[in-house]
C-alpha positions, 0 to 999 in steps of 0.5 A: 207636493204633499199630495204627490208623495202621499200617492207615492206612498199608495203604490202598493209595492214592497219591493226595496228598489220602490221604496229606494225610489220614493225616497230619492223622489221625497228627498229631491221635492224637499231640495226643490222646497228649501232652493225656493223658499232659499231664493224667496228669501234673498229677494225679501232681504235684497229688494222688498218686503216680506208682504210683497213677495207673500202677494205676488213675486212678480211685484218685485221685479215692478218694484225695481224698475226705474219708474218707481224711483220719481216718486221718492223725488217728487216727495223728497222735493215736497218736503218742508225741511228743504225749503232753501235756496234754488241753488242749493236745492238744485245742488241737493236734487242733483246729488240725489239723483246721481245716488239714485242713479248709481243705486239704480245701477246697483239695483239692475245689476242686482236684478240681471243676476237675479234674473240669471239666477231665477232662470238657471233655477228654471232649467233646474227645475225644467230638469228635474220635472223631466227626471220626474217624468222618466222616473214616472215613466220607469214606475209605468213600466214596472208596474206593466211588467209586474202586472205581465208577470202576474198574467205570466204566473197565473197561465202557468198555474192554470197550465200547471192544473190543467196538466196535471187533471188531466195527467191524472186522468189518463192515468186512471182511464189506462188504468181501468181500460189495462185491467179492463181488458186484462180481465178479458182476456183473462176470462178468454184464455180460461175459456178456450183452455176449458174448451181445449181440454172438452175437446181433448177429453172428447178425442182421447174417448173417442180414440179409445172406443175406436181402439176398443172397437178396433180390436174387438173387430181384429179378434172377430176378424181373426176368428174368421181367419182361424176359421177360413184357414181351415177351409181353402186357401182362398180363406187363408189369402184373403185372412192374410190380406186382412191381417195386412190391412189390420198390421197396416191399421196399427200401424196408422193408429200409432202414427195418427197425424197421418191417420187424419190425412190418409183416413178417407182414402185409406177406409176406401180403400178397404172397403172396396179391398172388403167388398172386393174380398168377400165377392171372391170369398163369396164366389170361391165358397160357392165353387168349392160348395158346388165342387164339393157337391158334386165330389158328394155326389159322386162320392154318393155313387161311389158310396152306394156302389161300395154299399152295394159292392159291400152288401153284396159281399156282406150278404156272401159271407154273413148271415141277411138279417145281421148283415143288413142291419149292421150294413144300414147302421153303419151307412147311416151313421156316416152319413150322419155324421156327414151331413152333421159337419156340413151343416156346421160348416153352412151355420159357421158360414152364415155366423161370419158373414152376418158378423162381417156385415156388422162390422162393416155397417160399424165402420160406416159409422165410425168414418162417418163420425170421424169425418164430423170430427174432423169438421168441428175440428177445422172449424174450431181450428180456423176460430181458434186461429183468428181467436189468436190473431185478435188476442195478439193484435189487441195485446200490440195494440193496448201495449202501443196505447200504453207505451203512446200515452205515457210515452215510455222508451222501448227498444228496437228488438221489443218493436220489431217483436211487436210487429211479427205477424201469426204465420199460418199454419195447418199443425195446432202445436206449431200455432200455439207454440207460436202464439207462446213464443210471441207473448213470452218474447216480451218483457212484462216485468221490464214493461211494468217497472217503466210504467211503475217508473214513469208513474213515480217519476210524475208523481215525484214531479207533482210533489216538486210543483205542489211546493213551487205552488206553496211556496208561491201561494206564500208570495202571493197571501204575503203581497195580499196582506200588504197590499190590503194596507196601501192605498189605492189611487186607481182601479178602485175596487171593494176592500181597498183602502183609498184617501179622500179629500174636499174639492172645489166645486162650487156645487155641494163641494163634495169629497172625492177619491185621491187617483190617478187618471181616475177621476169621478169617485166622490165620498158618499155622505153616510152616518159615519163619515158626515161628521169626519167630513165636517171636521176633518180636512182628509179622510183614510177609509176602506171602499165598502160598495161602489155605484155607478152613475152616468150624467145625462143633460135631459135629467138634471138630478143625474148630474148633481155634480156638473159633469160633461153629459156622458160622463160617467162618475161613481159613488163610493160608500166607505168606513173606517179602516181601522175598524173595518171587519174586512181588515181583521178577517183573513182571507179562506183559502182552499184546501189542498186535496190533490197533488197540485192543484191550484185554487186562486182566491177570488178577491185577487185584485189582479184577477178582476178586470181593471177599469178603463181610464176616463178622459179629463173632460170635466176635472179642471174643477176638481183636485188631487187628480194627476195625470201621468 
């Protein structure tokens, strides 16, 4: 019983119902003591002596059988100071054997309630072991759902870390793919800003060299008309046709999206309206100049006949030689001065045509440099579409990614703005319109005050589970330190503070360790513990090492115990707990660095695996083993 409330003693649990429990169990044992040593007692007072019942109680009930009384006969018939009459002798023997038969009476009745008593103490006892048993089984289960909340405690807070590593490592990923890609396209959007103003730059040069090239050719155009006007009609109709063609001009240049569409045709147009013009300029100057030959040449005729009149008048009326002389002077001179014009006219001519060729060469040029334009336009075009395409889609998409791993609320106006498509469109300003539109519709500081939210939100929660996980970890260094100063009877492990007693085997007598269906853990003879063992009839120790040893029959020196072979058995090295180093140092335990993470230390007894139970093969001979 003192060895059954030592392991009572040695549970390891400072909860209060425990301590309560043990108690009522110590208190029931002391009732069961003092009921028995109580019944010990009245049998010694009522039937035999002291001795007898010390020896053996069964003794008792020999001694109060009816054949243990004819020996008192017998010797009470042997005695001298009876040595009478056979009548009176007769007459005394019969007294005394009525009085040994009414004691005998006495004595069965006496024995029949004793016996009642002795078995209504036996269903008592029977009882009260079933008590015992529900109690140890209620200990059993306690003990399971302690060791299930243990397990409970320990996966959630390796769930608890796990979360919360990697919480914080999808926090910082998004975080540098954000500003990753924010970067990106940061450096896209200066780009293609960059090009855009190359370009524009480009254009407004080259539209301003047109505009200047253009107006150069007006003037020189106009000259031609000035010209022209005054030679024929032909001229005047074809410098009105230009000066149409050139209002038409001004016109397109000032509306120039439709310049970029009717160009090609238009410069068609005109040159084949110019080759059409000039072949009529041409021809009608080549008529008028073979008319106004042939005007010449009569003129000449008409001239020469006139000359010839004229002199022929002169040579009447003035004297030959003056008359000659002023006659040839005058006829020379006009037709000088004929023959002057006409050669201004062919050389004015001449300068206007090769200026016409000049500057129709030049707009060759220029429809040709402007159809490239137009080329490296649609291609820049077409690059910059999809260019906005990509940028939408990777910007949904991040967004998406975002809103996925962190799990943010978004409305449904947000979503249905997130899946509007990029239409197509050929006008640039329509493009980029929409493309601000589209970005601009949402919200980025209402996007980036949820993921500042959610962030806090977690980062509040983590500091809500780093106290949980203090508080616990409190529990738990509490439990430790109590723990470290019970003793064990079971699941032995290195630290524990264990009680070890002598057995009986007969070979060695070795000392084993106090436990509960742990049997085989026998006291290691060392220079600290031979003298305890030698003086002392139980040992308090810490467990200093643990070695394990399986008996084999082949090698006898395996098995200096006597065990079953197979039987596997261990030894225990152990020294004083009271001056134990293990005791006075207290336990490291991690720092925290983060939010909540967990470090649990590696002596936790409940985190190393616990030792299967071995079969009481071999533990008939041996004590202070109980089974449960």
């Amino acid at each position: 019983m003192q060895h059954l409330s030592l392991s009572k003693r040695g549970l390891g649990s400072s909860n209060e119902p425990d301590e309560q429990f043990l108690d009522l169990l110590k208190n029931m044992i002391q009732d069961m003591n003092s009921m028995k040593t109580d019944f010990l007692v009245y049998l010694k007072t009522n039937f035999t002596d002291m001795e007898t019942v010390k020896q053996d109680p069964s003794k008792v009930q020999r001694s109060l059988s009816p054949p243990l009384l004819r020996p008192t006969v017998v010797e009470e018939s042997q005695k001298p100071s009876l040595a009478s009459s056979p009548a009176s002798s007769i007459f005394s023997v019969i007294e005394d054997d009525k009085k040994l038969v009414l004691e005998n009476k006495d004595l069965k009745s006496k024995l029949t309630t004793a016996e009642e008593e002795v078995v209504s103490l036996e269903q008592k006892n029977q009882e009260q072991a079933d008590e015992i048993s529900q109690l140890k089984e209620t200990i059993k289960l306690l003990e399971n759902e302690r060791d299930e909340f243990e397990s409970h405690r320990k996966s959630f807070l390796n769930e608890l870390k796990n979360k919360d590593k990697t919480a914080d490592f999808r926090i910082a990923s998004v975080e540098e793919d954000f500003n990753a890609k924010l970067n990106d396209l940061q450096y896209e959007l200066e780009e293609e800003r960059r090009m855009k103003k190359n370009l524009e730059i480009e254009h407004q040069s080259e539209m301003k060299t047109l505009q200047t090239e253009l107006e150069a050719h007006t003037k020189t155009l106009e000259e031609i008309q000035a010209i022209h006007r005054s030679e024929s009609e032909g001229h005047t109709r074809t410098i009105r046709q230009l000066q149409q063609d050139m209002e038409k001009h001004s016109q397109l240049k000032e509306e120039h999206t439709e310049l970029q569409r009717r160009f090609d045709q238009l410069c068609q147009d005109m040159d084949t309206a110019i080759q059409q013009q000039t072949r009529v300029m041409v021809k009608r100057a080549q008529d008028d100049w073979e008319s106004k030959n042939e005007e010449l040449q009569n003129i000449k005729r008409d001239h020469d006949s006139l000359c010839q009149t004229v002199r022929s008048l002169l040579k009447r009326f003035m004297p030959q030689g003056v008359d000659q002389e002023l006659n040839q002077a005058s006829l020379q001179s006009y037709l000088g001065g004929f023959k002057e014009q006409l050669e201004v006219f062919e050389r004015e001519y001449d300068v206007a045509k090769e200026d016409l060729y000049i500057t129709m060469q030049q707009l060759s040029d220029l429809v040709r440099d402007y159809t490239n334009l137009v080329e490296v336009h649609n291609e820049w075009k077409v690059i910059a579409s999809r260019m906005a395409e990509k940028l939408e889609d990777f910007r949904k998409n991040m967004i998406f990614e975002i809103v996925n791993q962190l799990q943010l609320p978004m409305d449904e106006e947000e979503l249905n703005i997130l899946q509007k498509k990029l239409t197509p469109n050929e006008d640039d300003t329509a493009v980029w319109n929409q493309i601000l539109q589209l970005t601009s519709s949402i919200n980025t500081q209402k996007f980036v005050l949820k993921v500042h939210k959610r962030v806090k939100d977690n980062y509040e929660q983590a500091k809500q589970y780093k106290k949980e996980y203090r508080s616990i970890k409190e529990k738990y260094n509490r439990l430790c330190t109590s723990y470290c100063e019970k003793i064990a009877f079971r699941n032995f492990q290195t630290g524990d503070i264990a009680l070890f007693l002598p057995t009986r085997n007969a070979s060695g007598k070795p000392w084993a360790a106090f436990n509960i269906n742990a049997p085989h853990y026998f006291l290691k003879s060392t220079d600290n513990m031979a003298s305890q063992m030698q003086s002392r009839d139980w040992i308090v120790a810490r467990i200093v090492s643990i070695t394990e040893y399986t008996a084999n029959a082949q090698h006898p020196e395996s098995n200096p115990y006597g065990l079953a072979d197979g039987i596997k058995y261990y030894f225990i090295e152990a020294e004083n707990w009271r001056h134990s180093k293990q005791h006075s140092k207290k336990r490291q335990l991690v720092q925290d660095n983060g939010l909540a993470s967990v470090m649990i230390p590696p002596d936790d007894p409940y985190q190393q695996q616990k030792r299967p139970s071995l079969g009481p093969s071999s533990s008939s001979s041996f004590v202070h083993s109980y089974s449960s």
